[in-house]
VMD Tcl script that draws the C-alpha trace (Angstrom):
set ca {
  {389.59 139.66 2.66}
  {385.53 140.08 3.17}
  {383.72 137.53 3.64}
  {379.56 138.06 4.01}
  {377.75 134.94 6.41}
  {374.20 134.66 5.26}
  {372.40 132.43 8.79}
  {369.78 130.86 6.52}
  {366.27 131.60 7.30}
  {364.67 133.88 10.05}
  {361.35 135.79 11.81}
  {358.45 133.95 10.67}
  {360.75 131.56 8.79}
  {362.41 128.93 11.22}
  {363.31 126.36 8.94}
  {363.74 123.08 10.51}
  {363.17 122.60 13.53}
  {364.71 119.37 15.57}
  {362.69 116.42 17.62}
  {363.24 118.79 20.76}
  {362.41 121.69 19.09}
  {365.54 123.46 18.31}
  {364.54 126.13 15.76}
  {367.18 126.13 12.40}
  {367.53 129.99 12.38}
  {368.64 130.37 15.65}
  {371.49 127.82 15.36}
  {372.27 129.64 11.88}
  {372.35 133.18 13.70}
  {374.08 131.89 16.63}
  {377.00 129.99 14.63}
  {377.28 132.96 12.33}
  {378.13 135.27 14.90}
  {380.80 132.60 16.32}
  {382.04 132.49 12.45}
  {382.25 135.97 11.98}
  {384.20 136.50 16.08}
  {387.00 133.67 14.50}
  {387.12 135.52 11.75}
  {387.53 139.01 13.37}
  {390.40 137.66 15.49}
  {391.86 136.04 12.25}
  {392.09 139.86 10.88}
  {389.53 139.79 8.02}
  {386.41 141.45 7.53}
  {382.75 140.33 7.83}
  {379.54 141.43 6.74}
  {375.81 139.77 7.58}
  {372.69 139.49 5.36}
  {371.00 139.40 8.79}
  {372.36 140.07 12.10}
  {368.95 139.66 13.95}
  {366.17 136.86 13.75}
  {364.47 138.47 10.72}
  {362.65 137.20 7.72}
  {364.51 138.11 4.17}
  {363.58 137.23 1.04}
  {366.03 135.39 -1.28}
  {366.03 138.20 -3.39}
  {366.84 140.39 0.29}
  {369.77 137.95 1.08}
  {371.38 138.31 -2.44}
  {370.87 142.02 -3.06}
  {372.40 142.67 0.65}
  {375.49 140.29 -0.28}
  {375.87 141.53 -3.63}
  {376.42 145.89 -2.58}
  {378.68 144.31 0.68}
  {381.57 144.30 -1.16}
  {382.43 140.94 0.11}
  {385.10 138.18 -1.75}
  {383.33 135.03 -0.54}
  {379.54 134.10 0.51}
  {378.89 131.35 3.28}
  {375.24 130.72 4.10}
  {375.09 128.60 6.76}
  {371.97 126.04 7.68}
  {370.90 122.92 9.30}
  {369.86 119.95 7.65}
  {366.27 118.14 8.29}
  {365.53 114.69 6.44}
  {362.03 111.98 6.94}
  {364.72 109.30 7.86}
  {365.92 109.95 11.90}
  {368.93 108.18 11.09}
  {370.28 110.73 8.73}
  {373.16 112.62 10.08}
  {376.40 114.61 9.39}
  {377.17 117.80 7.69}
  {377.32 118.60 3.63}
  {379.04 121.36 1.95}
  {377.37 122.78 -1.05}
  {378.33 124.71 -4.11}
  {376.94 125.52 -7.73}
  {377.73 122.99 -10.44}
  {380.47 122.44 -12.42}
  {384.09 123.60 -11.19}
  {383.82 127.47 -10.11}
  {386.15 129.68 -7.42}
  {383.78 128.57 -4.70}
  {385.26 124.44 -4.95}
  {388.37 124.96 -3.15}
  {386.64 126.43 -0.79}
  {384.21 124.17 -0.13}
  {386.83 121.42 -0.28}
  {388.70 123.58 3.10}
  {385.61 123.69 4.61}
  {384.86 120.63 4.13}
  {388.43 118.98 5.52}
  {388.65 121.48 8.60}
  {385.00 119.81 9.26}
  {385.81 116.15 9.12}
  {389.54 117.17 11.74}
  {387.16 118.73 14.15}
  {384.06 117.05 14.21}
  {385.06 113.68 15.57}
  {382.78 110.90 14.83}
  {380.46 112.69 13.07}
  {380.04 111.75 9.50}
  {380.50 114.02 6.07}
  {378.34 113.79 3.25}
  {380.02 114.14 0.07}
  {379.82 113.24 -3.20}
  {383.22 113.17 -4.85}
  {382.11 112.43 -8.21}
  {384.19 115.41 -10.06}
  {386.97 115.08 -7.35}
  {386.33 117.17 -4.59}
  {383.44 116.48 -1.81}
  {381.03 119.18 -2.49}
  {377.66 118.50 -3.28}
  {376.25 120.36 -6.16}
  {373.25 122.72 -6.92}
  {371.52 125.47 -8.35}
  {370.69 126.29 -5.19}
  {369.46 130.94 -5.62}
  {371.79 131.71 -3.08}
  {374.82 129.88 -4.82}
  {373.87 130.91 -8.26}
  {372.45 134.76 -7.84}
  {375.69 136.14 -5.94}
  {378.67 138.51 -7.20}
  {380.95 136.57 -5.28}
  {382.48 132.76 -5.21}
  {379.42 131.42 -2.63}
  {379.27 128.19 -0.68}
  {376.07 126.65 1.58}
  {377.13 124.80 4.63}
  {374.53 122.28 6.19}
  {375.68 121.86 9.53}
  {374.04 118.93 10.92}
  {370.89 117.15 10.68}
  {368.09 119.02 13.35}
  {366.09 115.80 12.49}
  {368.62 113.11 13.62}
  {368.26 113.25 17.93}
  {372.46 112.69 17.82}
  {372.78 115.51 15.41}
  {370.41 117.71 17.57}
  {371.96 117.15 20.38}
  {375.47 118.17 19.40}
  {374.08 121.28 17.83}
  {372.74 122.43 21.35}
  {376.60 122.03 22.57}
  {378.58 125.08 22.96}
  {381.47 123.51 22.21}
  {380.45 121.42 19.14}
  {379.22 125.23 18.11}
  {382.51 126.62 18.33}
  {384.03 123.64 16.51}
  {381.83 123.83 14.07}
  {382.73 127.59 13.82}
  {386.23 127.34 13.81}
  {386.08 125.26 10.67}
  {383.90 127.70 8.63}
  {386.14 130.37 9.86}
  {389.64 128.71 8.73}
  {388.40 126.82 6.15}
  {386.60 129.95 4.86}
  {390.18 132.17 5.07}
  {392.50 129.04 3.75}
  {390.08 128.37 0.80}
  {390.11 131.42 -0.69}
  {393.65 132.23 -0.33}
  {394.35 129.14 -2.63}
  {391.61 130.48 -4.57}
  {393.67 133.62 -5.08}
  {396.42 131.90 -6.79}
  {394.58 129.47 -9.05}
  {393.77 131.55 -11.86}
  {392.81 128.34 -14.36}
  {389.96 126.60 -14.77}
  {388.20 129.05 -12.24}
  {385.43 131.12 -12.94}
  {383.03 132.64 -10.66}
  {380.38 130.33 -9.08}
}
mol new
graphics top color blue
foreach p $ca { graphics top sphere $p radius 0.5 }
foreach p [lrange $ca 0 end-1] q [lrange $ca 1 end] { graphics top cylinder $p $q radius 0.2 }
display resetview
């Protein structure tokens, strides 16, 4: 399979930035490229909307993920909130029940076995823990597409654990399997899918 990482944001674009300063699109860049190593080692194939810390466009990020010939979309991103005390990491699709929801729901699990004590955000009100929204990047693409918000850059615990090269990889490692185990059950649900 192909999968295309989108790192969310970039250049003059940092997105949140954390109470010590960590800057959003360098965590996205730096876990994509840790996605996309797992992922190379797994035997699949990987494409970027950015490789580099460089500003794109929405319209940039689809168009670039749309001619890459890719199966799945994973844009990856930190979260920010006004309440410090917010933590934990979401997993976003489109609404309603599309290709992209068993991913998601992979994602999602591989998340909660590696990331030990840190909590997921979910809302399981049609079954499954994805959030939901019409979020461009989940709606605009070719391909089943899923947003990822790592952790919170606002919460000092979150922060923290995102400036850890190990919770990094971990946080990596489930993208990367949950990513390759989602959309092979994907594959062989052919009901009630359609493309997100």
């Amino acid at each position: 399979m192909k999968f295309c990482l989108d790192p969310g944001h970039g250049g003059k674009d940092s997105g949140a930035i954390g109470v010590t300063g960590l800057r959003e699109s360098d965590v996205n860049l730096d876990l994509s490229h840790r996605v996309a190593s797992i992922l190379h080692s797994l035997g699949q194939n990987v494409s970027f909307t950015r490789t580099a810390d460089s500003s794109l466009t929405p319209k940039q990020r689809i168009a670039g993920a749309n001619v890459s010939g890719a199966d799945v979309l994973l844009s990856i991103h930190c979260n920010s909130a006004d309440n410090p005390a917010a933590r934990g990491f979401e997993i976003w699709t489109s609404p309603g029940q599309t290709k992209a929801d068993p991913i998601a729901t992979a994602i999602y699990g591989e998340l909660s076995c590696l990331l030990h004590g840190i909590p997921g955000r979910k809302d399981m009100t049609d079954g499954d823990p994805d959030k939901e929204a019409h979020f461009y990047i989940l709606t605009k693409t070719q391909m089943p597409a899923v947003l990822a918000e790592s952790l919170f850059l606002s919460n000092p615990e979150d922060e923290l654990a995102l400036r850890n090269p190990g919770i990094l990889t971990r946080l990596a490692e489930a993208y990367a399997w949950g990513l390759v185990a989602g959309s092979r059950h994907c594959k062989m649900q052919t009901a009630n899918c359609k493309l997100s």
